[in-house]
N, C-alpha and C positions, 0 to 999 in steps of 0.2 A: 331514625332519629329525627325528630322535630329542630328546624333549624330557625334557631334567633333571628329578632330582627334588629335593625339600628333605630336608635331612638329618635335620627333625624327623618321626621316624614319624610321629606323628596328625594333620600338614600337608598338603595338598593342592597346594601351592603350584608352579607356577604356574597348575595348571588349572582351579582354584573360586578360590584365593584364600588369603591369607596366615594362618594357624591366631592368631596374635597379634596381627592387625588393620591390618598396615601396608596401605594402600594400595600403596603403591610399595614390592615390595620389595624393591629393592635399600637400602633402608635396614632391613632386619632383617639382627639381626646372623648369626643361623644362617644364612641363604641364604648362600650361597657366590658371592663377589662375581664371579667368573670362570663364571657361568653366568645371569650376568643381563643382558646381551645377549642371549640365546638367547629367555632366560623374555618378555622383554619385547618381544618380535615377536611369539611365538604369543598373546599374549594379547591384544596391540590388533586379534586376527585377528576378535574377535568371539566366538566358539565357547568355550562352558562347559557343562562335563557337569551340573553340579548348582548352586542357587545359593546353597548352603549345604553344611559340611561335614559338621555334626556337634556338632563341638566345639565349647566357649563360644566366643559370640560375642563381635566383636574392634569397634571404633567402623564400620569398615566395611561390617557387616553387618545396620545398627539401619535403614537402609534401606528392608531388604528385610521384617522382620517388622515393620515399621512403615506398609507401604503400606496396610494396612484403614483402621489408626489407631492411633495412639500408645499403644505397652503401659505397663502401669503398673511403675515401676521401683522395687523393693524393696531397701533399702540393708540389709546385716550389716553393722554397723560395730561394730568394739573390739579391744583390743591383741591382740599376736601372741600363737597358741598358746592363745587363748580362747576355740574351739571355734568357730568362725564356720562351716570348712567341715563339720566335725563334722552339726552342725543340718540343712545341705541336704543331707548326706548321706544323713542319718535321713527325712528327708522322702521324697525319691525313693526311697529302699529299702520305704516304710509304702503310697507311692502304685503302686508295682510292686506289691506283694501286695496291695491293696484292702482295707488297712485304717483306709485313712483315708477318715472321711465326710464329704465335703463339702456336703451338703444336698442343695441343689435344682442345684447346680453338679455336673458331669461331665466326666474327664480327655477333652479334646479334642487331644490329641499337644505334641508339643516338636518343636522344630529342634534341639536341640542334645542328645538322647542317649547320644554318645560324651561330651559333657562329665560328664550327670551319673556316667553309668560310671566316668570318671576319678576320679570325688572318693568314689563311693559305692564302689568296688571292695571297699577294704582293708576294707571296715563287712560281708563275706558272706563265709560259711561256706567254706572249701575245702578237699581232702583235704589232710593234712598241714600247715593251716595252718592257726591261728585266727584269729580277726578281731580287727583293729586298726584303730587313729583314723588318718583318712586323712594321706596327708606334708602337711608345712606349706607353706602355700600362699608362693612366692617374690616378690619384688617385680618381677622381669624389667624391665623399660624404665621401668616407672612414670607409663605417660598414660593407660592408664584400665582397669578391674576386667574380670576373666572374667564375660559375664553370664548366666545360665545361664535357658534360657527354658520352661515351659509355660503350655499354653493350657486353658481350661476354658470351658465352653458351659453358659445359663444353660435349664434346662428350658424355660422359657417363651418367648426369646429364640432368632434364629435367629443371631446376633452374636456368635459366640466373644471372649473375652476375653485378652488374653495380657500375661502376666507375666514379668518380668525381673528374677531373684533377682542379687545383687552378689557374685561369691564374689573376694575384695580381701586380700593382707597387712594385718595387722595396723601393720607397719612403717608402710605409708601414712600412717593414720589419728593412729599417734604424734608424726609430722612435722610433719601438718597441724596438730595440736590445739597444738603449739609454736610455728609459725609456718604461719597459712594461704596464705600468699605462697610457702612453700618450693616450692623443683625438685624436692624428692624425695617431696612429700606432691601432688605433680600427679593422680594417681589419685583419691586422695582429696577430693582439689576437683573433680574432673570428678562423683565419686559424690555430695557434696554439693548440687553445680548441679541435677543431674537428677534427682534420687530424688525418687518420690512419698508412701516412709514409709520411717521408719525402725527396724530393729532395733537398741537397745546392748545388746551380747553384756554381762557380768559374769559371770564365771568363779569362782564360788566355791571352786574347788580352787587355784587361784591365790593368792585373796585369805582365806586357811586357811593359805597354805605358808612358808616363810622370807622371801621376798621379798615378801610381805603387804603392804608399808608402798609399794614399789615398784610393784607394783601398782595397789593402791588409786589412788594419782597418777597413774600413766597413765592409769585410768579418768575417775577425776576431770577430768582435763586434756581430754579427747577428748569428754565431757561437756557441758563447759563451752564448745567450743569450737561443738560442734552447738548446744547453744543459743540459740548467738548468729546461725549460720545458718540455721536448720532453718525460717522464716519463717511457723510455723506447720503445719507439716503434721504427721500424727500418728505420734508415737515410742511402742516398746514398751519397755520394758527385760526384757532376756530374762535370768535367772540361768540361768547352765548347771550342767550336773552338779549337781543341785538335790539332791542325796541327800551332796554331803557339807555336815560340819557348818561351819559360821564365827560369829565370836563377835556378839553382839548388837551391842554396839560400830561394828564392822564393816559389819555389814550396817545399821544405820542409817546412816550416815556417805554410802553409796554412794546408799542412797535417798536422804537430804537432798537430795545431790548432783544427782540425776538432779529431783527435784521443784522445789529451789530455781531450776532452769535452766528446765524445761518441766512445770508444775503437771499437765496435761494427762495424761500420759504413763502410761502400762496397765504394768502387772508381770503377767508371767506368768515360773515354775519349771519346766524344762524339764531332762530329762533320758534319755540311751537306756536306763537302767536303770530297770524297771517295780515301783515301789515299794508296788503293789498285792498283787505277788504273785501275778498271773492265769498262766495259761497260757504258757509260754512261747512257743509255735506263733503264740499272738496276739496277741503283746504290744505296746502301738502306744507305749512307755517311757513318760514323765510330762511332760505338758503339750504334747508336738511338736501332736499333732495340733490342739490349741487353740487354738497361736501361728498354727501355717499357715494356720485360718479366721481370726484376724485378719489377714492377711497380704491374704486376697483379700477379703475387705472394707473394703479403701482402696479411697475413687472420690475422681478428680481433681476437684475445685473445676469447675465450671461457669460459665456468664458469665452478670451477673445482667442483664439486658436495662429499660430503664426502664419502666414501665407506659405504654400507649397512651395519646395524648392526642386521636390524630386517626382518621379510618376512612379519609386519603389511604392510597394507595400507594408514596407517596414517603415513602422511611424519615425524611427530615427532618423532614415536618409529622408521622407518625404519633409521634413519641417525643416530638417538641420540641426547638427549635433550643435553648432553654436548656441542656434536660439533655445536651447533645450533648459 
């Protein structure tokens, strides 16, 4: 039997598996319903070429990079059009040319390659065209973020480490900060539940432009709303495009904002334009590479175990039935 294809090119479906995470899918809407009898024979056959595609990963595939041990999940969160995929883009293009130092940590690969491609493309040189900020990331179905994965290895460690960047609409995160309950902000709550830190983008070209005032409140709103979920874990606020200007006003309002929610919370100015001045050949822009080392220095919270009471064996008497 000749087995269909999915209509989305960077799809594999049905022979790896659904590019947008359906399990079953005859509920994605690109699959074409009149080939999903077919699809869903060969696949309960057993037999998969690879068990992964490529492309960001979809909920069905946390699985499988998750069998060592749970990666650490890094949330971009903030309005549309605020540079979110912008940032991973800059990243993955700084970690292709080695210009980014991670210390005592060394790139140990990704599963998902074709994803960063996707986002990084429009950010590289090509004949005839110049580079542009990659398209705006869509809301498609809305139950949970592109997650786009590498893994790093720690010098001294034999434990590779892996990381789960969030590449998410903006639209989400708008819905959710309005109401966390909404259908259309589902993404956004899945990104809340799981994330072990988080990034709030602030787009300073944004909040400089006519719609300034609109802006700022979106921010605000999505702010405010993290703060109330975030239960502690540590947030960065990232200003992007940190080379243009905005009024003092402005940018204290968004600090308040971001302080008054999570006291806690790191600033770093971030931007692809190298405000040094250095080489162009080596330019790693302003700040990317400083956020990224925050980024992989989130560790998850550990369990605090009660101090021994006894030299039994038995987990009871050593801790104590009290503290139990």
């Amino acid at each position: 039997m000749t087995m269909e294809k999915c209509a989305n090119e960077t799809c594999f479906a049905p022979e790896i598996g659904c590019a947008l995470g359906h399990t079953d899918i005859s509920k994605c809407q690109i699959w074409n319903s009149s080939k999903v009898s077919e699809a869903s024979e060969e696949i309960t056959s057993g037999e998969m070429l690879l068990p992964w595609t490529g492309s960001a990963f979809g909920l069905a595939d946390l699985g499988f990079v998750s069998g060592r041990g749970k990666p650490i999940v890094v949330a971009v969160i903030g309005p549309q059009n605020a540079g979110k995929t912008t940032l991973l883009a800059a990243w993955y293009l700084l970690l292709g040319r080695g210009l980014i130092g991670c210390g005592k940590r060394s790139f140990a690969g990704s599963f998902t390659l074709s994803g960063w491609e996707a986002v990084a493309g429009s950010l590289r040189w090509e004949p005839g065209q110049s580079p542009r900020f990659p398209a705006h990331t869509t809301s498609r179905s809305g139950r949970a973020p592109g997650l786009l994965h590498l893994r790093f290895r720690h010098e001294n460690d034999d434990s590779p480490v892996d990381y789960l960047f969030t590449d998410a609409p903006g639209e989400w995160f708008q819905r959710w900060a309005v109401n966390a309950n909404s259908d259309q902000g589902e993404g956004a709550r899945w990104v809340s539940d799981n994330a072990d830190a988080f990034i709030i983008v602030a787009d300073r070209e944004a909040l400089a432009g006519e719609a300034k005032g609109a802006a700022r409140g979106s921010l605000q709103r999505i702010v405010a709303r993290l703060g109330a979920e975030r239960g502690g874990r540590p947030v960065a606020l990232a200003w992007t495009k940190s080379d243009v200007e905005i009024s003092d006003q402005m940018e204290t309002a968004v600090r308040s904002a971001v302080t008054g929610a999570m006291p806690d919370a790191v600033e770093h100015s971030v931007s692809v334009v190298d405000v040094s001045g250095g080489s162009p050949s080596m330019s790693t822009g302003t700040g990317l590479v400083e956020l990224l080392l925050w980024a992989m220095s989130v560790k998850r919270s550990g369990i605090q175990l009660p101090t021994p009471v006894s030299a039994s064996l038995d987990p009871l008497f050593i801790c104590g039935s009290e503290k139990l």
